[in-house]
Residue, then its C-alpha position, 0 to 999 in steps of 0.5 A: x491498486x495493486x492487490x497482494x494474492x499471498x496472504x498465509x506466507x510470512x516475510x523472509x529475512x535475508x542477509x545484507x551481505x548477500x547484496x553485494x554477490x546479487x549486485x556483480x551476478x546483476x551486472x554481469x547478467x545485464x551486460x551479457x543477457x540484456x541487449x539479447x533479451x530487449x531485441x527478442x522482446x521487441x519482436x515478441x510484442x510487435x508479433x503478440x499485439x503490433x504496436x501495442x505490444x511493442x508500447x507495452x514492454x517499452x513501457x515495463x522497462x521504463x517503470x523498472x528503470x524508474x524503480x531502479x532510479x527510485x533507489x540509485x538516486x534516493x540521497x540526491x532526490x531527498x535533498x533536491x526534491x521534497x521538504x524536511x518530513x516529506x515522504x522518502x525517495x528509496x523504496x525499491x517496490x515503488x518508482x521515483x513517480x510514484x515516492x513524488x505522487x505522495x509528497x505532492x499530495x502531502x504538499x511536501x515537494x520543493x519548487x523544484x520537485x514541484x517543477x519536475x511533477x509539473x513538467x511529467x504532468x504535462x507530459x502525461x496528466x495527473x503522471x504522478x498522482x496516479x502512479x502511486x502504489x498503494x502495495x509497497x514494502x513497509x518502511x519506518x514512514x509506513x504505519x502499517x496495520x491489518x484490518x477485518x472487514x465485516x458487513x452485516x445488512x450494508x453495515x460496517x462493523x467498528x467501535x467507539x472508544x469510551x470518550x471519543x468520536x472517532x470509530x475503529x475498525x477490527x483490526x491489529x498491527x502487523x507483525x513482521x515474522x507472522x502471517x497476517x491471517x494468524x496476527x488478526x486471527x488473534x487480536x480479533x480473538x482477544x478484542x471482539x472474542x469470536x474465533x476468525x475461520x483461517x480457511x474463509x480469508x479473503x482479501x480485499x485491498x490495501x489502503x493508504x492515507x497520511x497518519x492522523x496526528x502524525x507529522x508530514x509523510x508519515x502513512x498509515x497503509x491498512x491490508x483489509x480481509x474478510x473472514x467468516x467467525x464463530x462465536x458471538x461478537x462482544x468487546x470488555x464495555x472498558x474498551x468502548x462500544x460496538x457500532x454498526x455504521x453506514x457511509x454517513x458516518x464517514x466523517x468519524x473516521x480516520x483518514x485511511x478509513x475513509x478510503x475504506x468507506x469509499x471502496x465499500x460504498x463504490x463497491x455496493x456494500x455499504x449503504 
């Protein structure tokens, strides 16, 4: 898991056509700065640590050239490569190991893609299944959500819809031009009507598991904080009822929730 150390900061917008002034400095940077740069960084690595050094910047390079191929080859990859409502190839933040990891555990690869995922797991094993990147740059696949995560005497916070099994934990969609401190600042506000204390944020994780009743590659990816509050914690009785729920009550959950509990469980925090 990669963890995201800037919670406060809101994305930037930026103008496509810039694309194409970045892509000719890229070029021109690679041409002329590059082979000076990867001769220095093998001497600084076998100088650093020895060979593992050496391994190590090797292998920074394979991963950015994967990512680059992620992209370059994202069309083609579509195609050959995974099945109709598979998960993308394309996201810059993610490696082409990584996009095949996802539709291997979705079930959505071709033979051939299988053949490929297979021939890398020989190579290194359960290669692709543990290359997945579980902090990557939302696409239309993505359903991307935030949650608040609070514990009292090992147990997890959540509600029960009226007429349903499954539980809910406190949580908003994220909003593309606001912070997620202020987005789930004000859905709790609003839901569980306690005020979230903006300077105790601390986050915890980002989780990520197939939609439930979403067709094939369809992702729910959760960003989870802590947060101390004011106020007393309380929902309109229309919305449901409030739960305090241990690991066994897992079963109830969503998919991506599950991965909570099991974070939680692993971590002690959850009885």
């Amino acid at each position: 898991m990669i963890l995201k150390k800037q919670i406060y900061k809101v994305d930037k917008k930026v103008n496509p056509l810039i694309g194409i002034l970045l892509f000719f400095i890229s070029i021109f940077l690679l041409i002329f700065t590059i082979p000076l740069g990867f001769v220095y960084g093998i001497f600084h690595g076998l100088f650093k640590k020895g060979i593992v050094g050496l391994g190590e910047y090797f292998l920074e390079i394979a991963i950015s050239i994967d990512q680059l191929g992620n992209v370059g080859m994202q069309h083609l990859l579509n195609v050959l490569w995974i099945k109709k409502g598979g998960y993308k190839f394309g996201n810059r933040d993610e490696t082409i190991s990584s996009a095949l990891g996802r539709n291997n555990k979705l079930g959505t690869l071709t033979k051939f893609g299988s053949a490929i995922d297979k021939l890398l797991d020989f190579l290194d094993k359960n290669h692709s299944l543990n290359s997945i990147d579980y902090y990557i740059e939302p696409s239309k696949e993505i359903l991307d959500q935030l949650a608040w995560i609070h514990i009292v005497n090992q147990k997890l916070l959540a509600i029960r819809p009226i007429g349903k099994t499954q539980y809910i934990l406190p949580g908003a969609q994220k909003e593309p031009k606001i912070s997620d401190v202020m987005v789930l600042a004000k859905k709790i506000k609003e839901d569980w009507n306690i005020s979230l204390d903006i300077s105790t944020f601390e986050y915890i994780g980002v989780f990520e598991a197939q939609a439930d009743g979403k067709g094939p590659g369809i992702l729910v990816r959760k960003t989870c904080y802590f947060s101390e509050y004011t106020g007393e914690i309380s929902v309109d009785p229309e919305l449901g009822e409030i739960v305090w729920l241990q690991y066994q009550d897992r079963k109830n959950a969503s998919e991506v929730d599950k991965l909570i509990f099991d974070f939680l469980k692993d971590s002690d925090q959850l009885i």
